[in-house]
C-alpha positions in Angstrom: 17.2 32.5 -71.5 13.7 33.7 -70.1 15.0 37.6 -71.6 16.3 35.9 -74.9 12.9 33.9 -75.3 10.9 37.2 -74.6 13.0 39.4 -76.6 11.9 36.8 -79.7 8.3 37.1 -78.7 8.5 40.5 -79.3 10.0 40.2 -82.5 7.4 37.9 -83.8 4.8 39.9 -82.6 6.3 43.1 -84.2 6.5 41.1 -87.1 3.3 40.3 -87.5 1.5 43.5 -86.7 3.9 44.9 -89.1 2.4 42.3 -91.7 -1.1 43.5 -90.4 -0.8 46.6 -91.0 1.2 46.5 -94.6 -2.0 44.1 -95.8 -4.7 46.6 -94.6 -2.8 49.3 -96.1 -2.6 47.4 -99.3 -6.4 46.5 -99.2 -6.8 50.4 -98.6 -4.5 51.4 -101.5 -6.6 48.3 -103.7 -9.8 49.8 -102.6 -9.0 53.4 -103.4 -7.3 52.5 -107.0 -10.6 50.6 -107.6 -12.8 53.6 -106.7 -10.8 56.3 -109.1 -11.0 53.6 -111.8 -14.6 53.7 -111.2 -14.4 57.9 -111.2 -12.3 57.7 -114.0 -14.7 55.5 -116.5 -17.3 57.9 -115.2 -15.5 61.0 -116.1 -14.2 59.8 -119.5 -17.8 58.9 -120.3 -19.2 62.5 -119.3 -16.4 63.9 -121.6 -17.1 61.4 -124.4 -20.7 62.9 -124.1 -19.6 66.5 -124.7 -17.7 65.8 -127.3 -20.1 63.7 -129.0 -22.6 66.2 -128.4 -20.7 69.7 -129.7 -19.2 67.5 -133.2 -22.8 66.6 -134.0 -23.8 70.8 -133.4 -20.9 71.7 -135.9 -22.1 69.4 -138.5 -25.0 71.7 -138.8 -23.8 74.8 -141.0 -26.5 76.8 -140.3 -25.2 76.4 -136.4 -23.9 79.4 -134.6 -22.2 79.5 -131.3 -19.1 77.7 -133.2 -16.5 79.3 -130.9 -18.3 77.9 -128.0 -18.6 74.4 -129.3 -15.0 74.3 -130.8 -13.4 75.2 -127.1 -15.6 73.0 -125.4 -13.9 70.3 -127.9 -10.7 71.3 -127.3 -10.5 71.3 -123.5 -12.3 67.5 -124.0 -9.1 66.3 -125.9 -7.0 67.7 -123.4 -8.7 66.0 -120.5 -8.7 63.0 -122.5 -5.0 62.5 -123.0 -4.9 63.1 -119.3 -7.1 60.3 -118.8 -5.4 57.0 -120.4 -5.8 53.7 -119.8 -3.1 53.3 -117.2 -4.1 56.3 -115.2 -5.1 54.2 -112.2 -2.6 51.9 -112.4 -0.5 53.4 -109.3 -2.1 55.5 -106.6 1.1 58.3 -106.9 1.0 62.5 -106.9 1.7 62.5 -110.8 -2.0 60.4 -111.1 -3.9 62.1 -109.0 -2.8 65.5 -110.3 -3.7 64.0 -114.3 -7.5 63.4 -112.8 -7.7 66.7 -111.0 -6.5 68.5 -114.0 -8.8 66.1 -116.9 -11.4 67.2 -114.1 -10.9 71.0 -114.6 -10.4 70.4 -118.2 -14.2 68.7 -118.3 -15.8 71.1 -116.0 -14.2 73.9 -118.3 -15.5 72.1 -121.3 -19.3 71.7 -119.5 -19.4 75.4 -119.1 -18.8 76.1 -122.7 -21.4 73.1 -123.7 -24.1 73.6 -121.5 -23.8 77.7 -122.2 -24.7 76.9 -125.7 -27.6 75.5 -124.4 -28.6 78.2 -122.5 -28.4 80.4 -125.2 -30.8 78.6 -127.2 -33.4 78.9 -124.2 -32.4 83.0 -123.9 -33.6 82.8 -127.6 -36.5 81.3 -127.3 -36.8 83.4 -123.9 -37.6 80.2 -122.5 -41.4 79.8 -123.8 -40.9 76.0 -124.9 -43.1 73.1 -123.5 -39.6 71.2 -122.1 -38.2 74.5 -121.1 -38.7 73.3 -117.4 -36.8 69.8 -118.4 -33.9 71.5 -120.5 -33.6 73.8 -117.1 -33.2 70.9 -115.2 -31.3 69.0 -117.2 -28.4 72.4 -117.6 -28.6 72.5 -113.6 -27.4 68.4 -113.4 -25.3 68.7 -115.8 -23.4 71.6 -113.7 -23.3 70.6 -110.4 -21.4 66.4 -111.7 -17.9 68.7 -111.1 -19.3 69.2 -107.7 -20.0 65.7 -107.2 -17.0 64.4 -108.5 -14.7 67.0 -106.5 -16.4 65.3 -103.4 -15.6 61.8 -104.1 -12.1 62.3 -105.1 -11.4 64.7 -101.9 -12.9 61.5 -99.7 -10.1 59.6 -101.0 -7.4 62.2 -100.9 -8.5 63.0 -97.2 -7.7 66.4 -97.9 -9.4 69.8 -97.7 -8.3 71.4 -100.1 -10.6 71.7 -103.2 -9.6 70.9 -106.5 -11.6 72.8 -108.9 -10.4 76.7 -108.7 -12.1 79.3 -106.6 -12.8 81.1 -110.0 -14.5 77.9 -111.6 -16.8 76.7 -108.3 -17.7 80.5 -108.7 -18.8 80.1 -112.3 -20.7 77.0 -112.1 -22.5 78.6 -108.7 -23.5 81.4 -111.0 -24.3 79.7 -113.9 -26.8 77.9 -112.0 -28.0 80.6 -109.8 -28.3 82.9 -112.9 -30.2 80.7 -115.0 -32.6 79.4 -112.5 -33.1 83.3 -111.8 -33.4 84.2 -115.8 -35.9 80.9 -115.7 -38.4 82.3 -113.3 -38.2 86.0 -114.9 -39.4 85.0 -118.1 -42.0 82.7 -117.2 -43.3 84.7 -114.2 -46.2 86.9 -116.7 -46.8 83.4 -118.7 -46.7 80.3 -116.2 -49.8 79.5 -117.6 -48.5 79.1 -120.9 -46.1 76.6 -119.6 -48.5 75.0 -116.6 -46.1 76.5 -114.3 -47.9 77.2 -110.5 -46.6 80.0 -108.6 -45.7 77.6 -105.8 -43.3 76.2 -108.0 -41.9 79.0 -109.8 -40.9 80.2 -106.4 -39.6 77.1 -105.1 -37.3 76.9 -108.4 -36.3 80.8 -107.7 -35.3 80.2 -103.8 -33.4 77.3 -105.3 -31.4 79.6 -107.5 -30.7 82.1 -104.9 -29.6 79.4 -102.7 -26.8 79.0 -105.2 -26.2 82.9 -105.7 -25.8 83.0 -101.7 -23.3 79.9 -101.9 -21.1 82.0 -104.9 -21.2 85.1 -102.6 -19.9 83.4 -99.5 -17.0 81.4 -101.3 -14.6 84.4 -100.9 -15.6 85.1 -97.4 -13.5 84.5 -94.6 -16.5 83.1 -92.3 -19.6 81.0 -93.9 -22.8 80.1 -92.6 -24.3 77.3 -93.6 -27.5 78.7 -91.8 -27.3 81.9 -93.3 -30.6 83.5 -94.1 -31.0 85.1 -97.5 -31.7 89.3 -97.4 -33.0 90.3 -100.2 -31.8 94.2 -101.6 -32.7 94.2 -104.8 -36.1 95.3 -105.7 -36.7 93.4 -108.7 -35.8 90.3 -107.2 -38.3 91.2 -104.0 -40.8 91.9 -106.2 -40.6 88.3 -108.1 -40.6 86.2 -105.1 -43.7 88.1 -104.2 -45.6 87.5 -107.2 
């Protein structure tokens, strides 16, 4: 009797640990669902935003850059059909490979849009009162993929990254190059813009931080710590002035 009577403690006990367990892994799984929905709403507004943005640019027929704004459009309906309503309904592989894909699709669309933009200030070789702010503003817009990448990895609780070795190399250079391009122009007429020298350099250091990031994605070893070693003589000569 005392092994029968034992043998059903167990049972009960397994029972409800069991239970325990299949209701935290539920409020996980609730939790998680609730997060992407979050990510989700956030992404398909970002994508609303482009779109928005590169129609109103094509309404304008003396508007050039149409290629740019017309593939920038095209890879925002593809991340939208990705993206509908019941996305989030079930945490499964075939949803969370429609948001990493919608989320290529944006970042892919972002390029296009925000290299229009860049244009523009190339144009205007960047001597524009809000130059400074539209920098700025291009730099935010590129490193969202980044941020979203590093939310949806948190609840994946894998390593790998979603976004393509070829695109986190893009956007690294995009910034890197344009931050780089910024200082360049400005360097012979900060005063123009009310520019200091302290900050010109702070905003250059800040692109090459992003050059040295692109250059070490292919490497086998990184180094978070790595100093930056400058060979190039025009680059050594605008950190010095």
């Amino acid at each position: 009797m005392k092994v029968v009577f034992a043998l059903e403690q167990n049972n009960k006990v397994g029972m409800h640990v069991s239970k325990s367990h299949r209701r935290r892994r539920l409020i996980i799984e609730q939790r998680t669902l609730g997060v992407m929905c979050m990510i989700t709403k956030d992404l398909k507004s970002q994508i609303e935003s482009i779109q928005s943005f590169c129609n109103h640019k094509l309404t304008d027929s003396l508007e050039e850059n149409h290629l740019l704004l017309h593939k920038s459009i095209q890879n925002c309906q593809q991340a939208q059909q990705l993206l509908q309503d019941d996305v989030t309904c079930r945490l499964t592989d075939s949803t969370i490979n429609r948001i990493n894909n919608a989320l290529s699709l944006y970042t892919q669309a972002l390029l296009d849009q925000t290299y229009y933009n860049e244009c523009k200030l190339v144009d205007q070789e960047f001597l524009v009162d809000s130059a400074e702010n539209i920098v700025q503003s291009i730099i935010n817009e590129l490193d969202k993929p980044f941020k979203f990448q590093k939310t949806l990895l948190s609840l994946y609780s894998k390593e790998d990254d979603i976004l393509s070795l070829d695109i986190t190399e893009c956007l690294l250079w995009r910034c890197g190059a344009l931050l780089y391009m910024f200082c360049h122009a400005i360097k012979n007429a900060k005063s123009r813009l009310n520019l200091p020298s302290s900050k010109i350099t702070q905003i250059l250091e800040t692109g090459i931080t992003y050059l040295i990031r692109m250059l070490n994605l292919r490497k086998l070893s990184k180094s978070e710590s790595e100093e930056f070693i400058c060979s190039d003589d025009t680059t050594t000569e605008l950190i010095k002035q």
